[in-house]
Each structure stands twice: as C-alpha cells, then as structure tokens.
C-alpha positions in Angstrom: 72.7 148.4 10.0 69.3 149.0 12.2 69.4 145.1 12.9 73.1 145.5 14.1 72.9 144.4 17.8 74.9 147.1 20.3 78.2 146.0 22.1 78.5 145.8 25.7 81.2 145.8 27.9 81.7 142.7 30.5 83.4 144.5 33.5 84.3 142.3 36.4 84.5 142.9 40.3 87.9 142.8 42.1 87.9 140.2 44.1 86.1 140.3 47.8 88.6 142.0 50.4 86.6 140.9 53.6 85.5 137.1 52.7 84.6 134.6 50.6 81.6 134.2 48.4 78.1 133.6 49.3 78.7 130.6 51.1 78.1 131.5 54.1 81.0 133.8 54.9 81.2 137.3 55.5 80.9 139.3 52.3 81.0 143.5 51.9 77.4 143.9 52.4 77.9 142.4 55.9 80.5 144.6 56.7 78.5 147.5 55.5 75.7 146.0 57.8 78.8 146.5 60.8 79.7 142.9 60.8 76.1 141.6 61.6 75.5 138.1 59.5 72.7 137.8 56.9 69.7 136.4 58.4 70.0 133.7 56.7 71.8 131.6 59.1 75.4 132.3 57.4 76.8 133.2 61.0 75.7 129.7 62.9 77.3 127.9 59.7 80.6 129.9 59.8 81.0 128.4 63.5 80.0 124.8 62.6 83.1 125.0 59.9 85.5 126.7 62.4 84.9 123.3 65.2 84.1 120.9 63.3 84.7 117.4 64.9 88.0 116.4 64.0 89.1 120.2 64.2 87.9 119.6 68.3 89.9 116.4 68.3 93.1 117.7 66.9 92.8 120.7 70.1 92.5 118.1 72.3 95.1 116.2 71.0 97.6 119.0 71.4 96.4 119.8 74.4 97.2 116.2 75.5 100.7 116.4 74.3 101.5 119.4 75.7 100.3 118.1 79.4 102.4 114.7 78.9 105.4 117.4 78.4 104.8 119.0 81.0 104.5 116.1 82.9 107.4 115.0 81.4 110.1 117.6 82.2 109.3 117.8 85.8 110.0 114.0 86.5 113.2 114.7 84.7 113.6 117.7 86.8 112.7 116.2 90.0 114.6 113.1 89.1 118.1 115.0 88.8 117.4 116.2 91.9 117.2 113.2 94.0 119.8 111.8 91.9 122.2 113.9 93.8 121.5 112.6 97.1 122.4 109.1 96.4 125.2 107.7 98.2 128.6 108.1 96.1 130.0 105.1 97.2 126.7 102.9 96.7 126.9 104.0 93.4 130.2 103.1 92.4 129.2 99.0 93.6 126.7 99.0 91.1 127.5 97.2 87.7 126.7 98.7 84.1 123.7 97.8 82.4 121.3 98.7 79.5 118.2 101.2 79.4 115.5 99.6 82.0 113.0 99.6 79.4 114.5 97.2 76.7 116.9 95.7 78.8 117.2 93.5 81.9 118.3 94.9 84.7 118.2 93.7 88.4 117.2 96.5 90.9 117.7 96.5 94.5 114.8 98.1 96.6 115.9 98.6 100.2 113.6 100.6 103.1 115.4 101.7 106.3 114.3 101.7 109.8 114.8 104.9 110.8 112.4 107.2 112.3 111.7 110.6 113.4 113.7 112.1 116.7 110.8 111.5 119.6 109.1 108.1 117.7 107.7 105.5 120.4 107.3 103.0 117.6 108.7 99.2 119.3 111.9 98.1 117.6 112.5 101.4 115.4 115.7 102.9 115.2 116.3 106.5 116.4 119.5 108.5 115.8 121.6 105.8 115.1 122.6 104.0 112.0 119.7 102.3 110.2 119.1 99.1 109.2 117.0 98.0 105.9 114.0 97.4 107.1 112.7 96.7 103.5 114.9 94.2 101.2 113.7 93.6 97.3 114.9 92.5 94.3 112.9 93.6 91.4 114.0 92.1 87.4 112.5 94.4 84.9 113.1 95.6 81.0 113.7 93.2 77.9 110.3 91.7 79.5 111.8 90.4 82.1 109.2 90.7 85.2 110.0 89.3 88.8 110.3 90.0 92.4 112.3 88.6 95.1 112.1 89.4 98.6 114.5 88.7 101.3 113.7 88.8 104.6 116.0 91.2 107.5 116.1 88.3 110.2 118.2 86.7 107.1 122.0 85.3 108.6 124.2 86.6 105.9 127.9 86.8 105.7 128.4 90.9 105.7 132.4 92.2 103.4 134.3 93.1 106.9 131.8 92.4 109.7 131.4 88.5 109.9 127.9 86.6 110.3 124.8 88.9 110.7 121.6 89.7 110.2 121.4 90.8 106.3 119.4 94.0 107.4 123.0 95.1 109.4 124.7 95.6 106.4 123.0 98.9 105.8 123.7 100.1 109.4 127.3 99.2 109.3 128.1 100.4 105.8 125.2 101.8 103.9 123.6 101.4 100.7 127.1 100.1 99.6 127.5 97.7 101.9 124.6 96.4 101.8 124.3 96.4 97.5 127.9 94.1 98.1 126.5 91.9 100.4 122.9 91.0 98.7 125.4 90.3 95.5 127.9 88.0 97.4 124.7 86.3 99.2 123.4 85.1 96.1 125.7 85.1 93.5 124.1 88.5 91.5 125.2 91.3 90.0 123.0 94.2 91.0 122.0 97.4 88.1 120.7 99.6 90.0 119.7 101.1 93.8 116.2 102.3 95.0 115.9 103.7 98.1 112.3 104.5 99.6 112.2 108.4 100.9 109.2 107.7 103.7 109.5 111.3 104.3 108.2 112.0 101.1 106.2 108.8 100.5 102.7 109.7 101.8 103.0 113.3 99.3 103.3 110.8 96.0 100.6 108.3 97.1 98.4 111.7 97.9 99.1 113.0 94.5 97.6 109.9 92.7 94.5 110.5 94.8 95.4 107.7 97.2 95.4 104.0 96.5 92.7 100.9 97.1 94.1 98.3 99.4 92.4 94.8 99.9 93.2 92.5 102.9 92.6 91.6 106.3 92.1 93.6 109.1 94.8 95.4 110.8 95.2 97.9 113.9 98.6 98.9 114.2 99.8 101.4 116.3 102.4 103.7 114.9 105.2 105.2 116.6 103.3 104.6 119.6 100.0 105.3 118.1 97.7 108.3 118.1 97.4 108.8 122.0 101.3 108.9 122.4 101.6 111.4 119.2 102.0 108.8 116.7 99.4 107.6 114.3 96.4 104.7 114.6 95.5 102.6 111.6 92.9 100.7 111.5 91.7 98.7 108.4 88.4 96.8 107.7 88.9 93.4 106.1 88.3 93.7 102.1 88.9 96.7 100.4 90.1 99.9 102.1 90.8 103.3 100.4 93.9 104.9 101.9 95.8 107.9 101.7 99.5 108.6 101.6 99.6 108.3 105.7 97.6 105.5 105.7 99.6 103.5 103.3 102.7 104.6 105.1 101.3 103.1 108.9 100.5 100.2 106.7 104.0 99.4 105.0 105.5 99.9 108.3 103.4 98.0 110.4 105.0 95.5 112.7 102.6 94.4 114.9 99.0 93.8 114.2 96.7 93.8 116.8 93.9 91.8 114.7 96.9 89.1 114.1 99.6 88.7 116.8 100.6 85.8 114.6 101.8 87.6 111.6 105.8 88.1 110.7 108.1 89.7 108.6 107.0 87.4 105.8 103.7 88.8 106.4 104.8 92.0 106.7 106.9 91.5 103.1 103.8 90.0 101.1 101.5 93.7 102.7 104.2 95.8 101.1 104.2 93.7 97.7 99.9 94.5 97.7 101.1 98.5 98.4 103.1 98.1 95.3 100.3 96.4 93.2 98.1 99.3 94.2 100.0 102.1 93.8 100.7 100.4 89.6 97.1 100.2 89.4 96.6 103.8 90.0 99.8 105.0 88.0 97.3 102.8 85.2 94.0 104.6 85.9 92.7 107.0 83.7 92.1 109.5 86.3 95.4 109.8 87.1 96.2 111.8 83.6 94.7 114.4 84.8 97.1 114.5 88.4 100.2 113.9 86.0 102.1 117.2 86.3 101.8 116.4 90.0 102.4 112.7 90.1 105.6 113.3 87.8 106.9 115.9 90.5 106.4 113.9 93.4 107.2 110.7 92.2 111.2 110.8 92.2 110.7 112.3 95.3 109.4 109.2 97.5 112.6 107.8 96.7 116.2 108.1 96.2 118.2 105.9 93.1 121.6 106.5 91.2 119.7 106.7 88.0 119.0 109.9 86.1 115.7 111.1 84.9 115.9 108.9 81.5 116.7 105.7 83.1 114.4 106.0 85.8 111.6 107.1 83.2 112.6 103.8 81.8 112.5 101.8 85.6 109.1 103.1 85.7 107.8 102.4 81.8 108.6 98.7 82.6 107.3 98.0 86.2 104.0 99.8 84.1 104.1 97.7 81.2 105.8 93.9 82.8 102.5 92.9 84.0 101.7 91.9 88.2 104.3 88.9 89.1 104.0 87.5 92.7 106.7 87.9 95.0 108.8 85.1 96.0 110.1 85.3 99.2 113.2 83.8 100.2 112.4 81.2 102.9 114.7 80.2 105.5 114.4 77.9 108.4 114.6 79.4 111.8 117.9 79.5 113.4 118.3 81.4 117.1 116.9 84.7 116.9 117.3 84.6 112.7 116.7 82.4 109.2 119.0 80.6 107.9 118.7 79.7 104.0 120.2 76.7 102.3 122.2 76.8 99.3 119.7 74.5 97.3 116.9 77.1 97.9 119.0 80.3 97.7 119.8 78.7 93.9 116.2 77.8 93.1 115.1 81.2 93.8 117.8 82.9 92.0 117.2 80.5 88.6 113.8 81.9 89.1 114.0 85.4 89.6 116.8 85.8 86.8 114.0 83.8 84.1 112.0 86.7 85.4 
C-alpha cells in the first residue's frame, strides 16, 4: 500500500466577476491593482477592440441618419407651414395628380412683381396688385424632365377680362386666375402651384452657402440702386460666387447696364442658370452638413398647395431628373406685346409634355 499514489482534490475558481480572462481584459488582480492595466499593454488593446473600424463606421452611420431626420422633420414642419398661406382659391383650380416623385406632374412656377413700400426700382409694382413677373412650367416625376417658359409681354386671352398681357392675370385675379388662364392658353392641365417668397429667397440661397453663377457681365441697379437705398450688382463675366442678395438683384434684374440690348427672354434664360445653380449646390457634398438648415429655409423661399410629403417629392425629382434646357415660348412682336401662333404654342406643348 506504500506505492499507493495520494488523492487530490481538483477545486475550481468561480468564474471572474470583473472581466474576462487573460486576454487582455480586466481581471481581479487589476482591480486589486485599483483598476490600473497590466503592463503588458492589455489597456491599449482593450481600446483597439472597443473602436475598431467598422464599430467607427456604424457611429457614423447612425450619426448620419439621425441628421437626415432631423433634417427631415423640419422641411415637413416648415412645409405645413407655408402650406397654409397658399391661396384657397388657387388651390381649388389645380387638378389631382400622383406623388411628384414617380409620377408626372406639371407645376406652374410663377414670381410677382411686387416690391417693398419706398422701392425706386423702374417698372416694379408698389401697393397695388401684382403681376407675375416670373412664368414657368416645370414637368417632373415618372422621369419626366422639362421646362417651359413663357414670357409676361405674352397677349393671352384672360377667364373674364378679355385680351391682355398673360402676366395680368395674376394682378386681376391671383394665383387662380392666372393657374386658369396658362391652362386655357395652352390646352394643359396644371398639378400643382409654386410661388417664389423673394422675402425669404436670399435666407435659403445663404443657407446652402450661396451659389456659383457663370455668365456675362451685368450692373443692375436695384430698386434704384445703392445710392438711392436700393442695392448695386455688379458681376464679372465667367464665374461669380453670390450670396442670397446677390442672386436675388440678379433674378430680378431688368436692365443691364453692360447690355442695354437684353430682354425678358434674356432675363428668363438668367433665372433658368439661378435654378441650375442652386440644384448643383442642393447636390454638393458640403451641403450635408448645412441640411438641418437648408431643410428649414427651403419651404420657406416659396409658397405651394402641396404638403410636406409631396413637396419632399417636387424636390427628390427636380434632384434626381437631370439639367434640361428651358424652352421658351417665342412669339413675334405685336404693339407693345408677343403674340404666339397656334403651330408653335402646339410644338412647344408636344415637347414639354414628352418631357
């Protein structure tokens, strides 16, 4: 029995309450030690494992979402509001259509002439009842992409008021009026109304950081220019860098004292490059980071009947229908206005409803 071997007994340790094994956590000796690593680099690898790469990318990623949400309710917010300053009776002249993003829908743009109290701005309208100074048709959703611009000197036959200018339509009877007589001019049925807020215009092109402009020279002076209280632009020929006054003076300009020549077709084919700029920028990547504040300000620059989801959808497909030129609506010059033909009025509208 002296070669009999003893018996021992195998006891085993509870498991670890403070960590993991020796892997490079923290294990009871360390929190004896007051929560001070081993010297053995354990600490440097426990915060390699805590951000690792992807573990950085998912942060981001959720940090990304949330700012699109952001972003997100307060065009929807903003939206509502402006909703409720549109025109009851404009809206009710509008016909139904589908969501702007998947389907096509014809959207009328217009852009009065009124101005400030005290403006010294030649041929602007003060006090009175506005005429649309700006006239657009824009095609969009179902990938439909088009633009069709008519010009205010246009004779048109106005519901109630005879022959006139096209532009008078809005003075005599507002958006309404005018939505019914751009629809019996050429034969449309019109989706939805845009109006452009100019009050609040310069605010969204400043929140995108402003917006780059390439053209010819212009001096224009604005509501009687910067001596009389108004505002000065001048412009370099190429490529000019404007903020949200800026690009105002410009959309509005008239006259231009580098061009005495130019028109209101001029004039048109200006605000169609302000347009192309400001989708640009709404397309840059810098512009992610203004988003909570481009989102608030957009809806505000202009007045529509849509709500926040269908004008979320206006905007998704004017982003995503690519850069089409805009036709204008030529007309041969008749007394103080233009007069289109039938043949041409058709040709445009075959074209523009192709998209």
């Amino acid at each position: 029995m002296a070669d009999e071997k003893p018996k021992y007994t195998r006891y085993r340790s509870r498991p670890k309450l403070f960590g993991k094994r020796s892997d490079g956590a923290r294990d009871g000796l360390d929190d004896l030690r007051g929560g001070h690593p081993r010297p053995d680099g354990g600490g440097k690898r426990r915060l390699s494992e805590r951000f690792t790469f992807w573990r950085v990318l998912g942060y981001i990623g959720l940090a990304a979402v949330g700012w699109i949400l952001l972003s997100l309710l307060l065009f929807l917010v903003s939206a509502q509001v402006q909703r409720q300053k549109v025109n009851d009776a404009a809206g009710s002249t509008l016909n139904d259509s589908g969501f702007p993003l998947s389907s096509p829908n014809t959207i009328l743009v217009l852009g009065s002439d009124a101005r400030q109290k005290g403006t010294k701005e030649p041929g602007a309208n003060v006090g009175g009842p506005s005429r649309s100074d700006t006239i657009l048709l824009m095609r969009v959703g179902g990938g439909r992409s088009a633009r069709l611009s008519i010009p205010r000197d246009t004779f048109a036959e106005i519901p109630g008021h005879g022959t006139d200018k096209i532009n008078a339509a809005y003075a005599y009877g507002g958006p309404g009026l005018a939505i019914k007589t751009v629809e019996g001019y050429l034969g449309i049925e019109i989706n939805h109304l845009v109006e452009v807020n100019f009050a609040n215009f310069p605010a969204f092109i400043d929140s995108l950081g402003g917006i780059d402009y390439t053209g010819g020279c212009v001096i224009s002076r604005i509501n009687g220019g910067s001596r009389n209280g108004g505002f000065t632009l001048r412009l370099r020929p190429g490529k000019n860098h404007l903020d949200g006054e800026q690009a105002l003076a410009l959309a509005r300009t008239r006259k231009n004292e580098c061009n005495p020549a130019e028109n209101d077709l001029t004039r048109a084919r200006r605000q169609q490059k302000i347009l192309g700029a400001i989708k640009g920028r709404l397309l840059h990547p810098v512009t992610f980071l203004r988003l909570p504040l481009v989102s608030w300000q957009a809806p505000k620059a202009i007045r529509s009947d849509m709500a926040g989801p269908d004008l979320l959808g206006l905007f998704g497909a004017i982003a995503t229908g690519g850069s089409p030129s805009t036709r204008v609506l030529k007309g041969e010059p008749q007394g103080n206005g233009l007069r289109v033909s039938d043949a041409v009025k058709r040709r445009e509208v075959r074209r523009f409803l192709k998209g």
